[in-house]
C-alpha positions as CSV (number, residue, x, y, z in Angstrom):
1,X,22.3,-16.9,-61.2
2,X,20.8,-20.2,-60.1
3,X,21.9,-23.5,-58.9
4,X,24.0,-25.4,-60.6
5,X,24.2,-29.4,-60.3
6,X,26.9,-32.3,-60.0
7,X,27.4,-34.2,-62.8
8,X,24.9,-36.1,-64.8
9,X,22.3,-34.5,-62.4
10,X,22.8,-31.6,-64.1
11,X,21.4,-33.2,-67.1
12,X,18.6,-35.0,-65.7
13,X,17.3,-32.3,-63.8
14,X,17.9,-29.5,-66.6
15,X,14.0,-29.1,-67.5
16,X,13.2,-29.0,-63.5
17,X,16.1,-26.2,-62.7
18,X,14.6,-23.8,-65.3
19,X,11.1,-23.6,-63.2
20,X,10.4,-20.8,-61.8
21,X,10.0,-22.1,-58.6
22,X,13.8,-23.0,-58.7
23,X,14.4,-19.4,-59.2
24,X,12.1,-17.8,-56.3
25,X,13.7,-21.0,-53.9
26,X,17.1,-19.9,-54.9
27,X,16.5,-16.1,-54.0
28,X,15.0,-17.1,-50.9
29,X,18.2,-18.9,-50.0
30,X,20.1,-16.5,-51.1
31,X,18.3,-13.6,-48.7
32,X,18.2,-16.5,-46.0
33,X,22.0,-16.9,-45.8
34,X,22.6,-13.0,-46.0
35,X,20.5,-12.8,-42.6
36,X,21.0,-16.0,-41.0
37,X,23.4,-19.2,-40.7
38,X,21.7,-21.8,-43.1
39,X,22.9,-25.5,-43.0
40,X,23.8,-27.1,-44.7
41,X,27.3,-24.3,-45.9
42,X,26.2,-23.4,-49.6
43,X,29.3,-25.8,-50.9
44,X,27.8,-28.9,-49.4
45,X,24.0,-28.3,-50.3
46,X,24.1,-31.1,-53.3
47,X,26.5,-33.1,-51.6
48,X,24.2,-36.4,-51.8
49,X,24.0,-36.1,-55.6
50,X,27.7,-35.0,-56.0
51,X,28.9,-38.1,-54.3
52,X,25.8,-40.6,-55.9
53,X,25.4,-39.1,-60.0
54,X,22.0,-40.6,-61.4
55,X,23.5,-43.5,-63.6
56,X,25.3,-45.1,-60.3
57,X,21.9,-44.8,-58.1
58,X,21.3,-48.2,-56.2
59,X,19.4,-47.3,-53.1
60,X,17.2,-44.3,-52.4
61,X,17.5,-43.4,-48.5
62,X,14.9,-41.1,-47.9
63,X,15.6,-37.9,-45.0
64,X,13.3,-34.9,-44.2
65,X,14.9,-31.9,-42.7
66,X,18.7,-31.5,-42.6
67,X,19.8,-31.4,-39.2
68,X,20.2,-27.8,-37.9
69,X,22.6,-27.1,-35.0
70,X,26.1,-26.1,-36.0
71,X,28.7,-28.6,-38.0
72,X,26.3,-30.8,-38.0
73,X,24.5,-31.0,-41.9
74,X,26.6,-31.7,-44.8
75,X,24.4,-32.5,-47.2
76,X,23.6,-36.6,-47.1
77,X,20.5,-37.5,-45.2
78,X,21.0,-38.8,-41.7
79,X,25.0,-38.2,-41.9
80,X,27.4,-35.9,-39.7
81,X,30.9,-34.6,-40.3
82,X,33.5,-36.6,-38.3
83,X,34.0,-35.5,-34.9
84,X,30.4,-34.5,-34.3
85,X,28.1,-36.4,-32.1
86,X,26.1,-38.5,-32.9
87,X,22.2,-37.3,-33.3
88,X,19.5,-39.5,-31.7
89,X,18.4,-40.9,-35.2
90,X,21.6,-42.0,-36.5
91,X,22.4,-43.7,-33.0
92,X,19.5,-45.6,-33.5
93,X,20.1,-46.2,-37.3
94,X,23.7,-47.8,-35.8
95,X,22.0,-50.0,-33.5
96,X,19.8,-51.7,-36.1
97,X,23.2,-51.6,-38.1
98,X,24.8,-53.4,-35.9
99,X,21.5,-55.9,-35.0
100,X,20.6,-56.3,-38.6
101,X,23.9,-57.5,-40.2
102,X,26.7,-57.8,-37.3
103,X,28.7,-54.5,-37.9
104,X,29.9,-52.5,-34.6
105,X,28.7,-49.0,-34.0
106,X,30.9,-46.8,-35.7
107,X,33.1,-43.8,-34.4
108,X,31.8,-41.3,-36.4
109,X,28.5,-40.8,-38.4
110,X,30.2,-39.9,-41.7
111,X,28.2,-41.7,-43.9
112,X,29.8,-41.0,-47.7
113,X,31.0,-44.1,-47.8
114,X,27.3,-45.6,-48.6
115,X,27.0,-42.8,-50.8
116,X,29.7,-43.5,-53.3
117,X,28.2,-47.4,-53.5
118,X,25.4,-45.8,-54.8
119,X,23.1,-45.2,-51.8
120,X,21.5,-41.5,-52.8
121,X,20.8,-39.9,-49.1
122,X,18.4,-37.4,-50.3
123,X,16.2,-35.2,-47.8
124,X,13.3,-33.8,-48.9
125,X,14.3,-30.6,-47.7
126,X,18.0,-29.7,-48.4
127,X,18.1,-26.5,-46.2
128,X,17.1,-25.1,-42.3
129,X,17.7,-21.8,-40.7
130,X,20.4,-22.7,-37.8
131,X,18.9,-24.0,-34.8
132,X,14.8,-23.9,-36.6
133,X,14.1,-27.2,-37.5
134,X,11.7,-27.1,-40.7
135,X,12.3,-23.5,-41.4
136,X,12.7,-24.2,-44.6
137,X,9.5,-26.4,-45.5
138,X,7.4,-25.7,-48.2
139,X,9.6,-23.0,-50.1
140,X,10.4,-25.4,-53.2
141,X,12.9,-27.9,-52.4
142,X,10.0,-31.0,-51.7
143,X,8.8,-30.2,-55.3
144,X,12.3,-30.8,-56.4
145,X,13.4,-33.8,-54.4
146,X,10.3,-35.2,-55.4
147,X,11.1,-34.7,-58.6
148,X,14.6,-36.4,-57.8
149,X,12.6,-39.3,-56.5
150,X,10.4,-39.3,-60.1
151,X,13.5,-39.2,-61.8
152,X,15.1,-42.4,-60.0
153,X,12.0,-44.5,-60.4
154,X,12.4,-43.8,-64.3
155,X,15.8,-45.8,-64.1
156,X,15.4,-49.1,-66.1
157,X,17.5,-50.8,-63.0
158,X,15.6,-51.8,-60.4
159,X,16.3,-49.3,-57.3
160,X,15.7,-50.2,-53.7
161,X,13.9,-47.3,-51.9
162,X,14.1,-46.8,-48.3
163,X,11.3,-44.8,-46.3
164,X,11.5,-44.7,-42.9
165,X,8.2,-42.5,-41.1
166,X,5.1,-41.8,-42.8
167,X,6.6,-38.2,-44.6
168,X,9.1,-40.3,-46.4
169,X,6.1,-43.0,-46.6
170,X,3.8,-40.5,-48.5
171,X,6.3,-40.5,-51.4
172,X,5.4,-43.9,-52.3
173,X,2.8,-42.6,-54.9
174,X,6.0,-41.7,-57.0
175,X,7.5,-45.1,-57.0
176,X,6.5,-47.9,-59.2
177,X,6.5,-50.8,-57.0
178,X,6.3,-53.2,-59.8
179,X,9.6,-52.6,-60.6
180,X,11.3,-51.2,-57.6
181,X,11.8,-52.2,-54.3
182,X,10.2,-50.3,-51.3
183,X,11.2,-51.0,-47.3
184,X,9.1,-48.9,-45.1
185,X,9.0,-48.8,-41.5
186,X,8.7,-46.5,-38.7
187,X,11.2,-43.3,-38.7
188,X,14.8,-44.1,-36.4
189,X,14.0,-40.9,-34.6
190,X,14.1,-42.0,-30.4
191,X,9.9,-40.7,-30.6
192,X,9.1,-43.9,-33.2
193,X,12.1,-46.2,-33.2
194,X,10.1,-48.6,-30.9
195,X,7.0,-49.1,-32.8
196,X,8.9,-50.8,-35.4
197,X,12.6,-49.1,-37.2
198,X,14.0,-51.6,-34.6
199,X,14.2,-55.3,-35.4
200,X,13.3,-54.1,-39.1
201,X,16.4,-55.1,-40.5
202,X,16.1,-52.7,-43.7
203,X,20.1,-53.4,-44.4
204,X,19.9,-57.0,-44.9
205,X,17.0,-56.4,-47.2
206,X,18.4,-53.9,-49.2
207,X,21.2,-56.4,-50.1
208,X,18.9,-59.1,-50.8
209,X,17.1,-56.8,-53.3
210,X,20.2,-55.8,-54.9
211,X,21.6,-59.0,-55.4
212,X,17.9,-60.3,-56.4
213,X,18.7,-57.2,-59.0
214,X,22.1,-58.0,-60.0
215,X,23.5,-55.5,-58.1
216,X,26.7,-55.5,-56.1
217,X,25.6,-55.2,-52.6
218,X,26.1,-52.4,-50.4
219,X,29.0,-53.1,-47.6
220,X,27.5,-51.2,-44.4
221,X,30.8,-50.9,-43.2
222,X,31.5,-47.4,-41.5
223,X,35.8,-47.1,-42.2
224,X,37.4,-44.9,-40.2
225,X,38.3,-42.1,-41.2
226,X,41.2,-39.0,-40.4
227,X,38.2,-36.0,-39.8
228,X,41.1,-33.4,-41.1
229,X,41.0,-35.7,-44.5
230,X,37.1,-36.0,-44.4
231,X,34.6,-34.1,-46.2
């Protein structure tokens, strides 16, 4: 067995997912979830490309390390299932929101909705042992998200890529600025927010790329949602 990916990933990624460092990472995980809880659940873990395939990728939002205390990862990159509070980050990620271009702090951090506009909320690590935060660095998955990333710069479409703190910063070297757009600033975590993710205004520029691009912009818009009905 191995993993097995959504959609046109599946064919984008084919050469990558028959590395053998795909195989050890997948029977690492697989030992992992025998011993421990791992988030995000095995059904979730491609979530952000399920919901974004390759040919509709618009915006590249750049996470780390999937959150790691109980219902809270589901697979997109700064996102939590409805009904769970709201982590630090992603209150601050709603204030800019809100600052930026005028739209009140949502209920709920469910953020799918930017996904299936084409906003690929990829972290560049897509599992954590519950409760360890980084647990699962440097077992594989950064040499396949980078890969992702590789993959999305070779789209003829210009692609707007977000990275927020210098870990999501040092993946610059894969992106050819020439022909995509880049907006860096400081991570939304409460330890950097300050020193410049606030007053930023990354979501106003990421619809002035697009529609410099030809794109449809992105609407930032969090609908409510029924959290029995959300996945």
């Amino acid at each position: 067995m191995a993993f097995s990916l959504p959609n046109d990933w599946k064919t984008v990624m084919s050469d990558e997912l028959e590395q053998p460092y795909m195989r050890e990472l997948y029977h690492f995980l697989q030992s992992e979830r025998r011993q421990h809880p791992v988030f995000p659940p095995e059904e979730d873990l491609f979530s952000a490309l399920a919901l974004t395939p390759y040919q509709q990728v618009k915006v590249l939002l750049l996470g780390q390390d999937p959150y790691h205390r109980e219902g809270q990862a589901h697979g997109l990159s700064f996102s939590v299932r409805p009904g769970v509070p709201l982590p630090p980050s992603l209150k601050n990620i709603f204030k800019e929101l809100q600052a930026d271009v005028g739209i009140s702090i949502p209920k709920h951090g469910h953020l799918t909705s930017w996904a299936r506009q084409g906003v690929l909320m990829l972290n560049t690590v897509l599992t954590v042992r519950a409760h360890q935060p980084h647990s699962h660095k440097n077992k594989g998955w950064e040499t396949f998200t980078d890969a992702i990333i590789r993959k999305v710069n070779q789209k003829e479409d210009p692609v707007v890529f977000v990275l927020w703190g210098n870990p999501a910063k040092k993946k610059k070297k894969w992106i050819d600025t020439e022909r995509h757009t880049v907006i860096e600033s400081a991570h939304p975590s409460p330890l950097s927010a300050r020193r410049g993710f606030f007053g930023s205004r990354p979501f106003s520029a990421i619809n002035r790329a697009l529609r410099a691009a030809g794109h449809r912009e992105i609407d930032w818009t969090i609908p409510d949602l029924d959290s029995k009905r959300a996945h």
